[in-house]
PyMOL CGO cylinders between C-alpha atoms (Angstrom):
from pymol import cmd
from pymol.cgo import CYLINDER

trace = [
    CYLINDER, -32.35, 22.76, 14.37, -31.98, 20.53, 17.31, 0.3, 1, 1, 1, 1, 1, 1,
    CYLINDER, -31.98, 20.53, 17.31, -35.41, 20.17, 19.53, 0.3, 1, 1, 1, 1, 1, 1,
    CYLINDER, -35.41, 20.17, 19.53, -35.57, 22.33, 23.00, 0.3, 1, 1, 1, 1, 1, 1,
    CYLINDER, -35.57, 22.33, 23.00, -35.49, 18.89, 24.74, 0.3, 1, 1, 1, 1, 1, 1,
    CYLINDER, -35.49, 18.89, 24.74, -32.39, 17.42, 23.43, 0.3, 1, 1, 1, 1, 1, 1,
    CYLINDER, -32.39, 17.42, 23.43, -29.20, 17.95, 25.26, 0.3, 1, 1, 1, 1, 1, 1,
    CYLINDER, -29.20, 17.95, 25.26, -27.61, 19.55, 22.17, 0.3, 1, 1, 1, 1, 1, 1,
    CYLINDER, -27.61, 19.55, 22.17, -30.46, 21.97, 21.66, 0.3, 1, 1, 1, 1, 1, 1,
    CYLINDER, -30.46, 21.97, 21.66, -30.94, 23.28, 24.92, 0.3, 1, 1, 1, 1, 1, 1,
    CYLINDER, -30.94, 23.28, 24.92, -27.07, 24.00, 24.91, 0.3, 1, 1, 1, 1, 1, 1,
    CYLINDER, -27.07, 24.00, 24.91, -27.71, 25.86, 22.15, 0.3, 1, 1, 1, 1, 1, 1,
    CYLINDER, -27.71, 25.86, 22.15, -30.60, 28.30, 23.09, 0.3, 1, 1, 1, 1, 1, 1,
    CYLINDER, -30.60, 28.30, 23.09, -29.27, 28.69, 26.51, 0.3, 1, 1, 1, 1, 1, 1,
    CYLINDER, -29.27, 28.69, 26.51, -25.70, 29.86, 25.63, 0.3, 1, 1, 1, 1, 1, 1,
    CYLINDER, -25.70, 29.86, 25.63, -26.63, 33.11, 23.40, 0.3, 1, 1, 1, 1, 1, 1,
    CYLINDER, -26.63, 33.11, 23.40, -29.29, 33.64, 25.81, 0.3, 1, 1, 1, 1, 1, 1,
    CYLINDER, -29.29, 33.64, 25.81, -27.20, 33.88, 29.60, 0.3, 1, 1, 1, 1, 1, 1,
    CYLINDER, -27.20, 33.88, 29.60, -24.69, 35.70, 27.40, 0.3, 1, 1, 1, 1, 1, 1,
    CYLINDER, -24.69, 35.70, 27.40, -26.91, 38.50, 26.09, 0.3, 1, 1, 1, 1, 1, 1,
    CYLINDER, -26.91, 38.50, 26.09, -28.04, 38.68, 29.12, 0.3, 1, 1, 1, 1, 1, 1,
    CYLINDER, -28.04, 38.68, 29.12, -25.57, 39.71, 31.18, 0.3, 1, 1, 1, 1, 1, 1,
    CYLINDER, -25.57, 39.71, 31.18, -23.90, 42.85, 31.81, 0.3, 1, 1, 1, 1, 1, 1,
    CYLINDER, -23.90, 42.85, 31.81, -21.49, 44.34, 29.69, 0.3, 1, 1, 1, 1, 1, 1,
    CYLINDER, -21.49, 44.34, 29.69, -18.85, 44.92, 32.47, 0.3, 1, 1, 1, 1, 1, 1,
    CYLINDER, -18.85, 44.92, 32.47, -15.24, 43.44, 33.30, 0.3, 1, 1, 1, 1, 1, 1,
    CYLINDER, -15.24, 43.44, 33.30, -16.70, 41.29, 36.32, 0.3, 1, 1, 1, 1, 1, 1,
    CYLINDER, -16.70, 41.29, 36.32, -19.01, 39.54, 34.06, 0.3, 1, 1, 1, 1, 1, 1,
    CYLINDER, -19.01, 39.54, 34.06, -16.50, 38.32, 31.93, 0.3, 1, 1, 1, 1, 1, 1,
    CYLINDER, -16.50, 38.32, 31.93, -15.07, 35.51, 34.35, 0.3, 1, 1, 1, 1, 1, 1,
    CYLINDER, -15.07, 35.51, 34.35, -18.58, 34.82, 36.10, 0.3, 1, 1, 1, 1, 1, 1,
    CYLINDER, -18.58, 34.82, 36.10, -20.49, 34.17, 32.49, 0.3, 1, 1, 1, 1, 1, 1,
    CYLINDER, -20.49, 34.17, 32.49, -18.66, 30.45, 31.85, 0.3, 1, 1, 1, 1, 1, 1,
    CYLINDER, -18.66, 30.45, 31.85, -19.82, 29.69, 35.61, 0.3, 1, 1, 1, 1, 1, 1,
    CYLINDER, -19.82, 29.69, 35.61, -23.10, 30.82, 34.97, 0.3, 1, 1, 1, 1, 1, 1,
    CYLINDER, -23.10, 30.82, 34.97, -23.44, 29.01, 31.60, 0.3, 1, 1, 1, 1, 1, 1,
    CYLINDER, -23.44, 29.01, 31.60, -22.44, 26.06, 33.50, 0.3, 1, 1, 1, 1, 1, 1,
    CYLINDER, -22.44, 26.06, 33.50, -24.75, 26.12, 36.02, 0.3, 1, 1, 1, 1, 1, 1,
    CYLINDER, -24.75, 26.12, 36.02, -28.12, 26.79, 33.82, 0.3, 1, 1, 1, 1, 1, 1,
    CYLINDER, -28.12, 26.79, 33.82, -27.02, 24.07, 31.24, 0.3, 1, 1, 1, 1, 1, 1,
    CYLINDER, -27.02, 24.07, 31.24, -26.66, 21.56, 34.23, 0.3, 1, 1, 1, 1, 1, 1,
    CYLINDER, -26.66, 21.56, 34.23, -30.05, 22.06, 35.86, 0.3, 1, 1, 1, 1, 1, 1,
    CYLINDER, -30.05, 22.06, 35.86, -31.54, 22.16, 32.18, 0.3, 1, 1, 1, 1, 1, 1,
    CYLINDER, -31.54, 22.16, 32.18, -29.55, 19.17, 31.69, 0.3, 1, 1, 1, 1, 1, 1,
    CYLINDER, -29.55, 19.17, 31.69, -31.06, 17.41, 34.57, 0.3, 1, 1, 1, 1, 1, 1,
    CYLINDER, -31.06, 17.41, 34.57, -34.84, 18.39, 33.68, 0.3, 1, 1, 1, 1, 1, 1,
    CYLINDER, -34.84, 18.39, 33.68, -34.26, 17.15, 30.27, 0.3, 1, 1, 1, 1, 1, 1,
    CYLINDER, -34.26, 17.15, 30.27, -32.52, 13.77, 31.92, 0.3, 1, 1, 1, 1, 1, 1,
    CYLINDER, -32.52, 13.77, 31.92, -35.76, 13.51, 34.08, 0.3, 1, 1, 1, 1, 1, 1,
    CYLINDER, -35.76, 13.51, 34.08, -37.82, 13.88, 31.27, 0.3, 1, 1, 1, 1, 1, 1,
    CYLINDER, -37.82, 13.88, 31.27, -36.14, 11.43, 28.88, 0.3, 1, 1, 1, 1, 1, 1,
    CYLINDER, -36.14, 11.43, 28.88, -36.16, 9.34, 32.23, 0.3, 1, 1, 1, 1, 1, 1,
    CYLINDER, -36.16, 9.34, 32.23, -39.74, 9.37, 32.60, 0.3, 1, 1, 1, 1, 1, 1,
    CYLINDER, -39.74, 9.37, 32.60, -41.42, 9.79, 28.97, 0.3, 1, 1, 1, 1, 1, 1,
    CYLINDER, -41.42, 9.79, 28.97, -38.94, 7.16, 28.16, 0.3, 1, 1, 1, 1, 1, 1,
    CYLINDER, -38.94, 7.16, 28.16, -40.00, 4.52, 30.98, 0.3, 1, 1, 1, 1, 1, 1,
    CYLINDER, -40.00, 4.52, 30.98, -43.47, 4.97, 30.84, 0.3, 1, 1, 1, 1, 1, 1,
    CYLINDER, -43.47, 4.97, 30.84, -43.98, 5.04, 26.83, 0.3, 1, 1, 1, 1, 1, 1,
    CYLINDER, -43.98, 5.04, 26.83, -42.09, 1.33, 26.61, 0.3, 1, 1, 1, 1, 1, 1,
    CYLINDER, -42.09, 1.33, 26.61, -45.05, -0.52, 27.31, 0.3, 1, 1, 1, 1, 1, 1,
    CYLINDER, -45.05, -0.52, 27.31, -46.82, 1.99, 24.63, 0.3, 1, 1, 1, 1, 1, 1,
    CYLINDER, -46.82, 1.99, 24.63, -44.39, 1.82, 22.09, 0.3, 1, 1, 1, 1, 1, 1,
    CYLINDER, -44.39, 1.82, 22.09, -44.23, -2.51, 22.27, 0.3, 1, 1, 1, 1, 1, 1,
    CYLINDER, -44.23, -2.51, 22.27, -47.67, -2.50, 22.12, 0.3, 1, 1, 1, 1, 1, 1,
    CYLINDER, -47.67, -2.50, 22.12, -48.06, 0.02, 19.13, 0.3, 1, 1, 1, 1, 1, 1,
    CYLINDER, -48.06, 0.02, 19.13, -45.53, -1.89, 17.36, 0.3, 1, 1, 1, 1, 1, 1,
    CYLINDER, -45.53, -1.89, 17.36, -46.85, -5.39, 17.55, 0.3, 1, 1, 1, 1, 1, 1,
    CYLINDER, -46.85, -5.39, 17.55, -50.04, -3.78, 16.26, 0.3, 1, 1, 1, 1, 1, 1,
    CYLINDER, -50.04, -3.78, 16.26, -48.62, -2.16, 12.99, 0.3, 1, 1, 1, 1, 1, 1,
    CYLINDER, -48.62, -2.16, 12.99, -47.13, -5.52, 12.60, 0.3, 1, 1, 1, 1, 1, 1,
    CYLINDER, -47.13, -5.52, 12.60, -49.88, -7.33, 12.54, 0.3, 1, 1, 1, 1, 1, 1,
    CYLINDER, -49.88, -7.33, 12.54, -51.81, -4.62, 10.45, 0.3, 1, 1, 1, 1, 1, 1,
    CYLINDER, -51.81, -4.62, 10.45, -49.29, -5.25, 7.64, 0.3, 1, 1, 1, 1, 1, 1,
    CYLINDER, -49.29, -5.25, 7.64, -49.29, -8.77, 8.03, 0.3, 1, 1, 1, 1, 1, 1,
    CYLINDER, -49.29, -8.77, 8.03, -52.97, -8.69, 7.50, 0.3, 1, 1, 1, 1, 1, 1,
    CYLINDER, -52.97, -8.69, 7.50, -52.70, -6.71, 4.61, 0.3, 1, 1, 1, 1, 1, 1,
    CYLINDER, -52.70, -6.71, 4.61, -50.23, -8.84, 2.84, 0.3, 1, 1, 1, 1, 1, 1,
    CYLINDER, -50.23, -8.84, 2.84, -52.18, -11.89, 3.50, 0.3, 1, 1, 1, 1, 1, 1,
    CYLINDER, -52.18, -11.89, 3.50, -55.72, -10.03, 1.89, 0.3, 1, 1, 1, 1, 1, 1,
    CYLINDER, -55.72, -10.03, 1.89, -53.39, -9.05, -1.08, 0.3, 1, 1, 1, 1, 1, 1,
    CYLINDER, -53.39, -9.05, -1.08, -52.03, -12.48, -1.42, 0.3, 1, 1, 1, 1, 1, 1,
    CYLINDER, -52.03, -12.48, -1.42, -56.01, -13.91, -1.29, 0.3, 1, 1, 1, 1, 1, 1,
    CYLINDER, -56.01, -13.91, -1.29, -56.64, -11.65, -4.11, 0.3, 1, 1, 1, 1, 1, 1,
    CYLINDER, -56.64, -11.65, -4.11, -53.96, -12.33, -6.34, 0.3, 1, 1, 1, 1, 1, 1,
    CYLINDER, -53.96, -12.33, -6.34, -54.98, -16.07, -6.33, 0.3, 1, 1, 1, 1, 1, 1,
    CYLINDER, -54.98, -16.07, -6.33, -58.62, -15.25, -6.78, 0.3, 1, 1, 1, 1, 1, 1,
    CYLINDER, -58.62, -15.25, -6.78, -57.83, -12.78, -9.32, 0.3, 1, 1, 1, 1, 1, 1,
    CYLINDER, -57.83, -12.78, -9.32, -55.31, -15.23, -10.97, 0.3, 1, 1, 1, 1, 1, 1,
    CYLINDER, -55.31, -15.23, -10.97, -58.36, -17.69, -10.87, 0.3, 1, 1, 1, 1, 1, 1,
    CYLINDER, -58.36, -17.69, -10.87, -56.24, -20.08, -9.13, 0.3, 1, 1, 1, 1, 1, 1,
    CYLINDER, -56.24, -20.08, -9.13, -58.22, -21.44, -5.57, 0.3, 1, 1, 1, 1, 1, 1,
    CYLINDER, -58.22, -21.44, -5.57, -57.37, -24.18, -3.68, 0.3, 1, 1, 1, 1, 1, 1,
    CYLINDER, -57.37, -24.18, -3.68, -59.93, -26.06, -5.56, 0.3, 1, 1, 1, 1, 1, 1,
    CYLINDER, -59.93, -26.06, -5.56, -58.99, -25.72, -8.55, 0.3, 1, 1, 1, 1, 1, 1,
    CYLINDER, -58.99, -25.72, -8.55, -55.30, -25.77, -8.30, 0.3, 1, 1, 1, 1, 1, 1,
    CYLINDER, -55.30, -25.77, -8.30, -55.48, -30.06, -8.77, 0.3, 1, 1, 1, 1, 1, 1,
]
cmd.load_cgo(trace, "trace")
C-alpha cells in the first residue's frame, strides 16, 4: 500500500472517503467528481510542500550521511585487507 504522503496514496484514501461521505441523493451525483477534485488538489499541494521542504532541507543530511557510510566501509575493507596479510603471514617486511 502506497504511503499517506505520496501522491498516489493520498488519491487513494481520499477517493472512498469524500465518496462515502456524501449524501446518497441525485444532486450529489454531479457535485462528488468536483469535490474529489478539489480535496485531492489541496492534499496534493500539502504533500508538494512537504516533499518541497523535507526534500530541500534533508540534502545537506543525506550528502553528509552518505560520505560517512562510505568511508565506514572503506575503513572496513582496508582493516580486513590488514588482516588477511597478517593472517597470511605476509608483512611488508617480509614480503622481500
Amino acid at each position: 500500500m502506497e504511503s499517506p504522503l505520496s501522491f498516489t496514496g493520498s488519491a487513494k484514501r481520499i477517493i472512498p472517503a469524500v465518496y462515502g461521505k456524501m449524501p446518497r441523493r441525485p444532486w450529489a451525483i454531479p457535485v462528488a467528481p468536483v469535490v474529489v477534485a478539489l480535496v485531492i488538489s489541496v492534499v496534493w499541494g500539502g504533500v508538494f510542500f512537504w516533499y518541497l521542504v523535507w526534500g530541500v532541507l534533508l540534502i545537506p543530511f543525506r550528502l553528509f550521511r552518505r560520505l560517512q557510510l562510505k568511508s565506514e566501509v572503506d575503513e572496513l575493507r582496508h582493516r580486513e585487507m590488514l588482516d588477511a596479510i597478517h593472517e597470511s603471514g605476509k608483512t611488508p617486511e617480509n614480503s622481500s
